[in-house]
N, C-alpha and C positions, 0 to 999 in steps of 0.2 A: 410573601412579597414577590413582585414580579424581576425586580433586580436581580436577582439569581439565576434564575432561566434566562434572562434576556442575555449576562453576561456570556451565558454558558454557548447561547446560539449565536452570541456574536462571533467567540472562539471556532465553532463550525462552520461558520461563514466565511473567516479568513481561512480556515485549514483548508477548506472545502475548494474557494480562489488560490490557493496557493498549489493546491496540487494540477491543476488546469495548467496555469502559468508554469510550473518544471517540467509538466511534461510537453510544453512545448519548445521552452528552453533548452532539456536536453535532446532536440532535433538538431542544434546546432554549437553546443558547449559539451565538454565531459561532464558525466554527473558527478566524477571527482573533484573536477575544475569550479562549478555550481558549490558544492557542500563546503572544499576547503577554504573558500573565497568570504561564503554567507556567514560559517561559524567562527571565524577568526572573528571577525564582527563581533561576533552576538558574544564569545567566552569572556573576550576582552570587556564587553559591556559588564555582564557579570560580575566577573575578577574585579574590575577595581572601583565598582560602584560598590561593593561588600566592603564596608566600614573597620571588621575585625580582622586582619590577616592573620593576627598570630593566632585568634581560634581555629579560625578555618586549619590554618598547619596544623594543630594541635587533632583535631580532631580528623582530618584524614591518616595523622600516623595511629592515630585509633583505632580507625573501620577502612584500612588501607586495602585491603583483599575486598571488598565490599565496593568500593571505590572505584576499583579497578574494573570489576566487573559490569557497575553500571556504565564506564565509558566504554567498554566493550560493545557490550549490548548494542549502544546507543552510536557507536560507530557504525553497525552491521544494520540496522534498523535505517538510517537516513539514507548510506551507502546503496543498499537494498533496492529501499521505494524510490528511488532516482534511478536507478536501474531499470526497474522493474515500470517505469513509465516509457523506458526507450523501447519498450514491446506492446506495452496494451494502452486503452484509451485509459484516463484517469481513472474516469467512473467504471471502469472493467477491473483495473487493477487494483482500487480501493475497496472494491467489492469482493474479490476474492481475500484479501487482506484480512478483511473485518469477518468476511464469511468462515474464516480458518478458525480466529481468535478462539471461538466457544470449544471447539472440539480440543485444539493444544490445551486451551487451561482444563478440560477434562482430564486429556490423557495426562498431563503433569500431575494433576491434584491426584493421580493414583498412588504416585512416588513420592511428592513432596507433603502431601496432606492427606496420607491415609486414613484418617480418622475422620472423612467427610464424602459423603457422597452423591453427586449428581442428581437433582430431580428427574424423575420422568419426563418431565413437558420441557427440561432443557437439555435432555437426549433430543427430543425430538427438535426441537429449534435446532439444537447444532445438526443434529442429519439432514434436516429440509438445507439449512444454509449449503452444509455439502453437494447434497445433489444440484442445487443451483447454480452452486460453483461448476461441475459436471456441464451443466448445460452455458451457462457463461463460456469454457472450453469450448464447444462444439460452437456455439454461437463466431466465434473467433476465428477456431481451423475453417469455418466454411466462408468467412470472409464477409460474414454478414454485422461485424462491428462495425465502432465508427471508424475508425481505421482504416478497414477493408482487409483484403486477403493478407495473411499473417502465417509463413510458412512455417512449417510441426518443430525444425530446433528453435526459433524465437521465441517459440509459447511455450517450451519445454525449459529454456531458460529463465521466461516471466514468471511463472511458474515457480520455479525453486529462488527465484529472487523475492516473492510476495511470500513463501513457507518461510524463508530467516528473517524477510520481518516479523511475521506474524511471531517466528518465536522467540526473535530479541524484541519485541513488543512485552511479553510476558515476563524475559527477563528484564527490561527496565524497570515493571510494576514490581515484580519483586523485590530488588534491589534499590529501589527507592524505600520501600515500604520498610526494609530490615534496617537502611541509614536513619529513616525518620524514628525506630524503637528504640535504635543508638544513639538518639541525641541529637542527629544532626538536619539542621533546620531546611529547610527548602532552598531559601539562599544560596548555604552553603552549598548543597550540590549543585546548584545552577553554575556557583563558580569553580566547581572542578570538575565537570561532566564530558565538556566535550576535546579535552587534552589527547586522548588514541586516537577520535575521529579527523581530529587537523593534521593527523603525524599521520594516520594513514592515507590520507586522500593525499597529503603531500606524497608518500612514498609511492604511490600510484600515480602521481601526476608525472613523476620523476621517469618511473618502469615503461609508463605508456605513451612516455615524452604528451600529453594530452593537455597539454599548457592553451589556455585560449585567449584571445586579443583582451586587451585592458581598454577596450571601445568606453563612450561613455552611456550607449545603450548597453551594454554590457555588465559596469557598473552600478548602472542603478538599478538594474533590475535584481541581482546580486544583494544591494543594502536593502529592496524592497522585500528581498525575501526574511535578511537577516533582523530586519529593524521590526516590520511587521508577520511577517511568518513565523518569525522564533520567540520576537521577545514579546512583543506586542501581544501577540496570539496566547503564550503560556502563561502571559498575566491575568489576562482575561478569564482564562481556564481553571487557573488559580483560584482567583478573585468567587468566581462563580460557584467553584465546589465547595467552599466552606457558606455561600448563601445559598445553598438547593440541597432538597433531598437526593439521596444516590439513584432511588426510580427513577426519578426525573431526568437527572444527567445521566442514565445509562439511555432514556427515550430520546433523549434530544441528541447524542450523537450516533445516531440512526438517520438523524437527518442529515449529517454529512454526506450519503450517497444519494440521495436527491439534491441537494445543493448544486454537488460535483457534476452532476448530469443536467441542471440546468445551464449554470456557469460553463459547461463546453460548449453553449451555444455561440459565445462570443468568438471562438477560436476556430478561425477557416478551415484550418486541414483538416477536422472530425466534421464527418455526413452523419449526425444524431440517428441510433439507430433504438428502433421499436423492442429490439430482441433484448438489446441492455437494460433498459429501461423495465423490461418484466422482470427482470433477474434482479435488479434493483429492488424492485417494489417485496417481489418473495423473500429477497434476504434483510430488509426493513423492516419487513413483518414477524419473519422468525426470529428475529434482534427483540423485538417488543413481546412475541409470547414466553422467551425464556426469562425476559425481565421481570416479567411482570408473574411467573410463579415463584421466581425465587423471592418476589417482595412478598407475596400471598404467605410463603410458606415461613419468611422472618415476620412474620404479625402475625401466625398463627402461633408459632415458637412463642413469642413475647407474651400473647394472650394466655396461651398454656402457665406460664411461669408463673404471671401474674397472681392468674386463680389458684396456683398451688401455692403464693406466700400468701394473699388471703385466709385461704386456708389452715393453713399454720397458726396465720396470727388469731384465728377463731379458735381454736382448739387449745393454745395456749393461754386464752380468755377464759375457758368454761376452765381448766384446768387451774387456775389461778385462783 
């Protein structure tokens, strides 16, 4: 059905406009000021739209260390990419993001999932990504973003602000993944996820005195982030993974960074440059060939199985 995909690209539509819209917002608001402002919104929306409170208590003094570290995560991750836009153009910084992702859950899966190991074709997808990343850099120090000139401590900063997302990205998946084995429902974590990220943006809003006007441009664009950026957007995302297969929703948020790159064309201060736009297209494509061997090589798995319980059940047949 096409319901599923369609949700899934609407979800990359918004995320895609959303990251355009912060990183022009934070030209002119803290990204502390942005984050602590949009999620207060969206926890509250959460919290007391969830029906059950006394399971929710119940089951975070159950998976409380687990808890805890998905709000971490997920402070360091929003904190991060709002950062990490007050240096590179969206579509630069979403790209190096997404270009990391493959190589961290490699290098983690040596430590945390020994007993699995990396296909050929998505070494190579994550090395092409890297190298592209590589030239994305160069692209940047020589001023030829949409940006323009971007001096060496700003992109050394961008830089290690898109490396903690990329790997409080990985640790939200995780930590999502081990609350959902523990019982606890999606819901439930949407209404306790983002409690460290409001405490720290407040304590940073505090340290950096980076308090910004309660304008009503201000404002709305704040709830437009919170209402549609957060909540809107992770329903749809929701919604869409349990109608689509995972090939699919791994190809179709590879179109986030074309989205991203076209959607900057609305926003005046980025000159659309040629050189992003290649780096885009090379790490969309090496997004699609790791995908698409790791699906190759789970339907070769399945197919194998298959024929070897066939098999059995022949041989338990002539035996009988």
């Amino acid at each position: 059905m096409a319901a599923g995909p369609l949700l899934v690209l609407g979800y990359c539509v918004i995320n895609s406009t959303k990251s355009v819209f912060e990183g022009a917002l934070v030209q002119d608001l803290s990204p502390e000021f942005i984050a602590f402002n949009s999620f207060v919104v969206a926890q509250a929306f959460y919290f007391f739209t969830l029906r059950d409170k006394r399971e929710l208590k119940a089951v975070i003094r159950r998976c409380l260390s687990d808890v805890v570290m998905l709000n971490i995560a997920t402070a360091v991750c929003w904190i991060a990419v709002l950062y990490a836009f007050t240096v590179f153009e969206p579509a630069m910084a979403n790209s190096m993001i997404i270009g990391l992702g493959p190589s961290v859950t490699i290098a983690l899966g040596f430590r945390l999932r020994p007993g699995t190991k990396a296909l050929p074709l998505e070494v190579v997808a994550a090395g092409a990504m890297l190298v592209t990343m590589a030239y994305l850099l160069v692209v940047a120090s020589d001023g030829d973003s949409a940006i323009g000139d971007v001096p060496t401590g700003k992109i050394v900063f961008g830089v290690v602000m898109c490396v903690l997302t990329t790997i409080s990205l990985s640790g939200v998946t995780y930590y999502t993944k081990r609350l959902g084995d523990a019982g606890m429902t999606v819901r439930q974590m949407m209404a306790s996820r983002f409690v460290v990220l409001i405490v720290a943006t407040f304590v940073i809003l505090v340290a950096r005195d980076s308090f910004g006007a309660y304008s009503p441009g201000n404002v709305g664009a704040m709830l437009a982030i919170s209402l549609v950026g957060v909540i809107i957007s992770l329903y749809l995302l929701q919604q869409g993974i349990v109608r689509t297969e995972p090939i699919t929703v791994s190809m179709l948020f590879g179109t986030n960074l074309v989205i991203t790159y076209v959607v900057q064309f609305v926003d005046p201060r980025l000159h659309q440059s040629q050189a992003t736009f290649y780096g885009i297209v090379a790490i969309s494509l090496a997004m699609c060939l790791g995908t698409w061997a790791r699906w190759r090589a789970d339907r070769r798995g399945a197919e194998a199985t298959d024929q070897g319980e066939d098999g059995l059940a022949a041989r338990e047949e002539v035996q009988a």
